[in-house]
Every structure is written in C-alpha cells, then in structure tokens.
SEDOTOR-654941 format. One line per field, with one value per residue (C-alpha): residue number from 1; x, y, z; residue in three letters. Coordinates in Angstrom, 2 decimals, m for minus. Example, Ala and Ser with C-alpha at 12.3 -4.5 7.8 and 13.67 -1.06 7.14 Angstrom:
2
resi <- c(1,2)
u <- c(12.30,13.67)
v <- c(m4.50,m1.06)
w <- c(7.80,7.14)
resn <- c(ALA,SER)
***
This chain:
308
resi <- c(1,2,3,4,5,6,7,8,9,10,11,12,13,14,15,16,17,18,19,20,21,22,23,24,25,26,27,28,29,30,31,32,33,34,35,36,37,38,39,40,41,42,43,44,45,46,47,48,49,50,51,52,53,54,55,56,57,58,59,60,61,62,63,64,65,66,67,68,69,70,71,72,73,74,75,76,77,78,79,80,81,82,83,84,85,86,87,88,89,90,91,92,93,94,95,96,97,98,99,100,101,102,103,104,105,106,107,108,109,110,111,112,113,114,115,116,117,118,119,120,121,122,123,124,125,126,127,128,129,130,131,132,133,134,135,136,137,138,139,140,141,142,143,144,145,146,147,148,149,150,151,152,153,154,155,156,157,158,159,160,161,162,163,164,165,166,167,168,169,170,171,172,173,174,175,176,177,178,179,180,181,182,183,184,185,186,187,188,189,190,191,192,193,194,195,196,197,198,199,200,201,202,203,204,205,206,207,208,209,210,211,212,213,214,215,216,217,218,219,220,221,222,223,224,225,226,227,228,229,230,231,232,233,234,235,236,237,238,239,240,241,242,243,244,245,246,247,248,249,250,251,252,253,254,255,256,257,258,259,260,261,262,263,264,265,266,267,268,269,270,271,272,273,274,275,276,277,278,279,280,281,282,283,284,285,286,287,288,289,290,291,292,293,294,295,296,297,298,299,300,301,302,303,304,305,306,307,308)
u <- c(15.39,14.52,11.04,10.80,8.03,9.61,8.30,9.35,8.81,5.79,4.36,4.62,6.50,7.62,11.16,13.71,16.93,20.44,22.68,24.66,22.06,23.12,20.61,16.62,15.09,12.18,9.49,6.47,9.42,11.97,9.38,7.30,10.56,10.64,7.53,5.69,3.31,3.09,2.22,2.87,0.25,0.67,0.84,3.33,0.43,m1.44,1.98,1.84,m1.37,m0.15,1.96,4.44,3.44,4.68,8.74,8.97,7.62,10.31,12.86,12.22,12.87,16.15,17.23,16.56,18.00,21.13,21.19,21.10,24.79,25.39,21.93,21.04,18.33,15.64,17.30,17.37,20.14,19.20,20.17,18.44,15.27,12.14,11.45,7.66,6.71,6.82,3.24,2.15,m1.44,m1.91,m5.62,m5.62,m4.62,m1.24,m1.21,1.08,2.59,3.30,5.51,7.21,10.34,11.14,13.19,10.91,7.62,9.95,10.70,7.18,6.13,7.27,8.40,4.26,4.34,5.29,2.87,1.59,m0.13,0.33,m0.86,m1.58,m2.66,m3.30,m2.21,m4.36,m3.19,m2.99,0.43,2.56,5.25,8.11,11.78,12.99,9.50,9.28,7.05,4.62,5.39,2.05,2.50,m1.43,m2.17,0.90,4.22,5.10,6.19,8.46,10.10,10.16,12.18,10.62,10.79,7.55,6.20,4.63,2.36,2.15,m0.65,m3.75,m4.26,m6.35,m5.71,m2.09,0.04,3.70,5.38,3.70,3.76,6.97,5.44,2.85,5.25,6.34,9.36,10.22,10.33,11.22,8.50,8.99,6.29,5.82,3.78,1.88,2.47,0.75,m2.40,m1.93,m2.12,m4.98,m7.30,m6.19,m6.52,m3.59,m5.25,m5.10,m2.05,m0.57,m2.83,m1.45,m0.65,2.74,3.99,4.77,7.30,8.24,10.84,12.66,12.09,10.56,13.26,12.24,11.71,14.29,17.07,16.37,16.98,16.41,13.98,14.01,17.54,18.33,20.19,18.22,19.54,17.56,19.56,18.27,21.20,23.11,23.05,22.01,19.20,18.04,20.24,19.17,17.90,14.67,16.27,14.75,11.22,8.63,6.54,8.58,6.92,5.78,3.56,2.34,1.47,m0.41,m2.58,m3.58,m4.67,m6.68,m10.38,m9.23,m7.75,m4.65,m4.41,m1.91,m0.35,m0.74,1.79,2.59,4.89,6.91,7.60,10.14,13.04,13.71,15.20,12.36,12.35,10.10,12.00,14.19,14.01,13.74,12.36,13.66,10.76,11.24,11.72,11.60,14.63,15.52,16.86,15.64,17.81,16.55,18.61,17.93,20.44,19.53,17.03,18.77,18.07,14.99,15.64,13.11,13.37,10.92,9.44,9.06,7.37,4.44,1.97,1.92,5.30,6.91)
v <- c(m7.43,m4.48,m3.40,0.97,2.93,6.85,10.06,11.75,15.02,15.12,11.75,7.99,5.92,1.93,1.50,m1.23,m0.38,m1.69,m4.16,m1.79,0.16,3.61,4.32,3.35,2.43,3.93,1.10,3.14,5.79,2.93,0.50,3.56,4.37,0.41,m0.31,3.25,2.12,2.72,m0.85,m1.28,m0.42,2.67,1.40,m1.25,m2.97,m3.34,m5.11,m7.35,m8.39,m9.68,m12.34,m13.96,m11.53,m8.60,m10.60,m11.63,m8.66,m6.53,m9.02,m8.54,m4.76,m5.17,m6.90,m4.61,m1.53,m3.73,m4.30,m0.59,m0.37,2.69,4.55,6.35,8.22,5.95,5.71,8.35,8.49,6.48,9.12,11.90,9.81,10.46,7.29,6.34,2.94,0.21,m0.46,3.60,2.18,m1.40,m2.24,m4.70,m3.76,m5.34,m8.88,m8.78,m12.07,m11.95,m13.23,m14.89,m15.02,m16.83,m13.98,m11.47,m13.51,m13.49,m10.03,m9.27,m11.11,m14.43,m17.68,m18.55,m16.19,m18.15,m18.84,m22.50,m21.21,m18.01,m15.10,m12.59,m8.98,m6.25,m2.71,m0.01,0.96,4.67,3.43,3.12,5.49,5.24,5.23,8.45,9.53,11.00,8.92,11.36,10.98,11.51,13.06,13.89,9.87,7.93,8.19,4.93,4.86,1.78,0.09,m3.56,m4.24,m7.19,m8.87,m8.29,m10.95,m9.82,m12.11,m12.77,m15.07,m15.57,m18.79,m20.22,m23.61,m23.54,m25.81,m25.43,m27.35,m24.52,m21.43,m19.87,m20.06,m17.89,m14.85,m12.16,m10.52,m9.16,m6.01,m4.62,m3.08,m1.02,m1.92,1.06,0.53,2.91,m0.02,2.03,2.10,m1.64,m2.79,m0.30,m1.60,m5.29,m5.91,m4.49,m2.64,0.64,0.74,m0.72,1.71,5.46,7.35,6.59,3.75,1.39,2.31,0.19,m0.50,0.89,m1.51,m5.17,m7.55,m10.30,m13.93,m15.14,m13.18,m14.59,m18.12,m18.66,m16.23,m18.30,m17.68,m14.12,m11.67,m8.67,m5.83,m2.86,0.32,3.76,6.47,4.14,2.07,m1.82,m2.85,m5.66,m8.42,m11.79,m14.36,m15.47,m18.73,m18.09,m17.50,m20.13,m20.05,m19.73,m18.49,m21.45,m22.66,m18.72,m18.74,m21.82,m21.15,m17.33,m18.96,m21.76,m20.50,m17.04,m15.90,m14.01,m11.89,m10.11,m7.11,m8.63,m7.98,m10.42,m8.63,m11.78,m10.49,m8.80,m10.53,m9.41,m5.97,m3.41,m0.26,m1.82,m5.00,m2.69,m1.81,1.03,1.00,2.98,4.28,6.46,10.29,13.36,13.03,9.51,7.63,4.05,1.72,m1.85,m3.99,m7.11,m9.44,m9.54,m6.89,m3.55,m0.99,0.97,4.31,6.72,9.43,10.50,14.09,16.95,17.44,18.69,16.25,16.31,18.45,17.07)
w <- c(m12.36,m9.73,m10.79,m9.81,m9.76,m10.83,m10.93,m13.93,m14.63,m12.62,m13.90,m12.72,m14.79,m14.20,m14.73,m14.35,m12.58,m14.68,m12.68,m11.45,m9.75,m11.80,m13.68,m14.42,m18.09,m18.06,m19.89,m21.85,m23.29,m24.73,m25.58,m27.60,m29.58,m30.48,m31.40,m31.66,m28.54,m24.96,m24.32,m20.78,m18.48,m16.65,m13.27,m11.37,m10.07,m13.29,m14.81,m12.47,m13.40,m16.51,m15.28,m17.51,m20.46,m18.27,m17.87,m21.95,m22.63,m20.28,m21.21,m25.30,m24.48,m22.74,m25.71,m28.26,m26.03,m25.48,m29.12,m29.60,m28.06,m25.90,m25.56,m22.54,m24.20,m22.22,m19.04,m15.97,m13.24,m10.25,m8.09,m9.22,m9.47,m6.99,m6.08,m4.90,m3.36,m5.91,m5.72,m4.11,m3.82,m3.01,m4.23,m0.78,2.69,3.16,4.41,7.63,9.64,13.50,15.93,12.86,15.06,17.99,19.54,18.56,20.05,23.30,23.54,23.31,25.98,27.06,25.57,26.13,23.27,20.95,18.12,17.07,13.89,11.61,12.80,10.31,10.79,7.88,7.10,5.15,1.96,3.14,5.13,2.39,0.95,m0.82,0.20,1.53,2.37,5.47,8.51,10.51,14.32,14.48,18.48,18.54,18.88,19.81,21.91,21.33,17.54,16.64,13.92,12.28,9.37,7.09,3.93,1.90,m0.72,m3.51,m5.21,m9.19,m10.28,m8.54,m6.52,m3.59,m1.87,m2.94,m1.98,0.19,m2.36,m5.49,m3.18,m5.07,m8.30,m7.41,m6.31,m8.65,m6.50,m3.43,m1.46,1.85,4.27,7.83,9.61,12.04,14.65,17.36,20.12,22.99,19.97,19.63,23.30,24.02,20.64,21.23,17.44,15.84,12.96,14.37,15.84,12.51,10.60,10.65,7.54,6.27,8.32,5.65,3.92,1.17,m0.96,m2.77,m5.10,m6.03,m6.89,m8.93,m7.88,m10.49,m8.26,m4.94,m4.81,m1.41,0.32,3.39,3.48,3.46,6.15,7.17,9.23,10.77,12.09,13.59,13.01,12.47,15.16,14.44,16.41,14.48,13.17,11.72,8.65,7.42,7.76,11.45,9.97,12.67,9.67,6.17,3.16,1.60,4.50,5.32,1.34,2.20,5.23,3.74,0.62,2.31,1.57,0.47,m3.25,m3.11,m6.44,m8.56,m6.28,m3.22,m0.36,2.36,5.38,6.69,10.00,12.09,13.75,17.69,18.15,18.01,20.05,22.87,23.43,25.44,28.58,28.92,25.53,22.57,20.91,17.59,17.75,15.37,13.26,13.47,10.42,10.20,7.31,6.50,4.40,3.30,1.22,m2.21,m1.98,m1.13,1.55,2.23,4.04,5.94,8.46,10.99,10.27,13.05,16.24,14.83,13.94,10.25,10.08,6.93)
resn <- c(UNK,UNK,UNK,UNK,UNK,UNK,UNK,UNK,UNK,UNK,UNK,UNK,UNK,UNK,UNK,UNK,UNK,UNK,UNK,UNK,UNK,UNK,UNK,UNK,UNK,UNK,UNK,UNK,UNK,UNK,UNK,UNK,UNK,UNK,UNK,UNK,UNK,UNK,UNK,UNK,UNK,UNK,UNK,UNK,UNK,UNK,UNK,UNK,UNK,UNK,UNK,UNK,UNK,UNK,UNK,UNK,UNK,UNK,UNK,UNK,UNK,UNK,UNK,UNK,UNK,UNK,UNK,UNK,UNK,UNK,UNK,UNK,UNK,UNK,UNK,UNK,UNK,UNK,UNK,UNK,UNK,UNK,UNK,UNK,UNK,UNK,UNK,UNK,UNK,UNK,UNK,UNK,UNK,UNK,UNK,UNK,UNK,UNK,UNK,UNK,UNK,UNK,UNK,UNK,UNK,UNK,UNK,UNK,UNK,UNK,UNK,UNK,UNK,UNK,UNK,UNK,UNK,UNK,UNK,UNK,UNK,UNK,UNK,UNK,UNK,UNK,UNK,UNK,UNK,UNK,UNK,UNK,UNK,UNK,UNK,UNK,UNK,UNK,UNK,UNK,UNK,UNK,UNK,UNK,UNK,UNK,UNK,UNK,UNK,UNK,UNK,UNK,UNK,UNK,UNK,UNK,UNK,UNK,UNK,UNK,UNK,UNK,UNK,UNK,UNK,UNK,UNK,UNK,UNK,UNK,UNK,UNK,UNK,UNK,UNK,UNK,UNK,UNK,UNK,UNK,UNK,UNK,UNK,UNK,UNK,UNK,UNK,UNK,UNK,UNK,UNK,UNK,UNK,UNK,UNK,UNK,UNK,UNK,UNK,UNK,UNK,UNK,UNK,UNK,UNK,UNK,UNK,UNK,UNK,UNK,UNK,UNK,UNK,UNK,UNK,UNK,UNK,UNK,UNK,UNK,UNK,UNK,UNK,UNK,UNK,UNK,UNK,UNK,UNK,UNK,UNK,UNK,UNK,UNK,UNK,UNK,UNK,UNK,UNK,UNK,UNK,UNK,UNK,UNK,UNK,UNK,UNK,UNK,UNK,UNK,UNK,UNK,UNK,UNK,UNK,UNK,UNK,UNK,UNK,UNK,UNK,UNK,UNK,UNK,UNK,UNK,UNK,UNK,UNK,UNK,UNK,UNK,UNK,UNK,UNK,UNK,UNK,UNK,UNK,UNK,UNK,UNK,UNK,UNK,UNK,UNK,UNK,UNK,UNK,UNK,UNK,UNK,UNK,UNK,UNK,UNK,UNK,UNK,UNK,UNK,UNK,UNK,UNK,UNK,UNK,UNK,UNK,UNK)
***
C-alpha cells in the first residue's frame, strides 16, 4: 500500500494510491459511505499512531470498495491530485544518518572519513514539502545549495532498546527524502543543523510505501538526477550502517515514536564531490528514485530569495 496525503478541494485528506498508481481512494469519504463515520483520523501522522488498527482497518475498506465492483465515486485521479508531503508536519525534527556510504564519506573528505559508529544529525520540521514543491535557493544565506537523495524510514510502534534482530517490526513504511543542504552553512556552523535547516529542503515523498511491500530495504537501487542527468547511482545494499543496527543505536536510551522519520543517508555523487563542484541553481530539476518506492520530484525556485 502507498499511504498519500491529498489536498482536496482545499482540505487534507489521507488516501491510498491503487496498484496501478492511477488513481487515489480517498479514506474518511469511502469509509463514511460504509459505515456512516469518518473514522480515520484526519491526519497521516495520527494513523500511524494507531498501529495495526490503522492496516485492518484500511485493509477492511479495500474490501468492501472492491466488493462494490466498479466504483470510482471515492477515488480521485492521481494526476490531477495536489500532492503534500506524506507526513506535511513531522511532530519531531527528522532523524538524519551520515556518511552512511563509503563513497560518499570519501568524497567528502578522505578515506579517514570514514565513520566507525552512526552518525546521526536532525532536520527541523519546517524543511519538509511535498513532491513538486518548489525548494527556495535561498541566495540571501547560501551559494552552496546541494542535493542527497535517501531512503527515509518511517517508524510504526514505539520502542526503546530495540533490538537489530526486532528493528523491522517497529517500521510502518517507507519514503524518499532530498536532503538539501547549504554546505558552505554546514562547514562554517560545524554542527550541521543549520546548514541542514532552511525552509523547504526536505522534500519528501511522494508517498510512504508500506513495510509489507519492501522486502528488503537494505537492498534497494536508488538513483538521483538533476535535469536529467544521473549524478547519483547506487544500493542500500552499500549502507556502512543498515537499518536494523541504525534502528538500534537511536533507540538505545531514547524512544522513537509513531511518525518518526529516519533519513538513511546519501550514497556518493552530490554536487560538491565534484570538482569543480556542481552546486544547485534556479531552475534545476532534482528526481530521486528509489526501487520499490517511486520517484520524488522538485525544482529549485527563482533568483529571488523566496521567489516561488
């Protein structure tokens, strides 16, 4: 199931997307003609929350709309929807790995680069839009805008001290994230949260696939282009750290909750690993695709700072 979070004549609704990527049920409508309720909560995030309840519950309504034969009356075109992130306001600032690839640590720096343990770095919620929203260049504070296309974990259940071998059981789905990054703001702050901080520069989605889809998320292809031209090319398969173990060490001493997102880090290929680097510009088209996931698509806005 791809989870959606749609607006609809000018309100949010959270909508599951048909195999064939056509067309999106909307929940609350089709699940109000069946039962005369609105019963799902209002917001992706707050289905989350309800774990196990919030699958049997989605799964008893594709049943009964199946059952229904051909009935589009709950369901909106794909393409003419708008989109928003799947989760628009995380309630947590986005958990984000580093260096989670060898070629990536190396094209940062050196091979001394390389990290022995997980580093993780955060986000604040005010990054995030949805696919096809448009990422300020943001010119007044940064001329070093990049890219870094990464799978993002979202969790399910809440959990500390979990264990590698139960990590998997405590994700809900998965989503893809662009971490854009000011990386003149990151090497002057030294901490990363600034640089990794401006409005709109996560864009997520476009939307969160869940777990029971993606056998192997430590096995997936994931491709990065900017107009059209790929600049990152690789497989989590390469993660230092795979999930499990980063589920693991972020949970040791500290609860991860419902709605979480974990940003798995970006394989080598960013705009400053080349020299001379290729930072972003106004106009540019970035495209992540992962395999199993889909493809999450933003363009840069103007030359004006908050030209959108």
């Amino acid at each position: 199931m791809r989870f959606v979070t749609v607006q609809h004549n000018n309100e949010p609704f959270v909508g599951v997307v048909d195999s064939n990527e056509s067309k999106i049920l909307l929940l609350n409508p089709a699940e109000e003609a069946r039962t005369g309720q609105k019963s799902f909560p209002a917001s992706l995030l707050e289905c989350i929350a309800m774990e196990e309840h919030f699958i049997n519950q989605v799964n008893s309504l594709l049943e009964w709309v199946e059952s229904r034969g051909k009935s589009d009356s709950f369901f909106i075109p794909l393409e003419a929807a708008t989109l928003l992130a799947p989760i628009p306001r995380p309630s947590k600032n986005i958990f984000c790995v580093g260096k989670n690839y060898v070629e990536h640590a190396i094209e940062m720096g050196s091979a001394e680069d390389i990290p022995k343990h997980v580093m993780v770095f955060t986000k604040a919620p005010t990054t995030v839009i949805g696919p096809n929203g448009t990422i300020l260049p943001h010119h007044d504070v940064t001329s070093q805008l990049d890219y870094e296309g990464e799978l993002a974990v979202i969790i399910g259940k809440k959990g500390m001290a979990i264990k590698k071998e139960e990590a998997l059981d405590y994700v809900f789905g998965y989503t893809i994230i662009n971490d854009v990054t000011a990386r003149d703001l990151q090497s002057r702050h030294k901490q990363f949260f600034i640089g990794k901080s401006l409005d709109t520069t996560c864009p997520m989605g476009p939307w969160i696939v869940h777990k029971s889809a993606v056998e192997n998320p430590n096995d997936l292809t994931i491709e990065t282009k900017v107009n059209g031209e790929v600049r990152q090319s690789s497989n989590t398969k390469n993660f230092i750290f795979p999930i499990e173990e980063v589920l693991a060490v972020l949970s040791a001493g500290m609860t991860l909750e419902p709605g979480d997102i974990i940003a798995t880090g970006t394989p080598a290929g960013v705009g400053k690993g080349f020299k001379p680097p290729r930072f972003l510009q106004s106009g540019d088209q970035i495209d992540i695709s992962i395999e199993r996931i889909g493809t999450l698509v933003n363009k840069v806005g103007g030359n004006k700072a908050y030209d959108l």
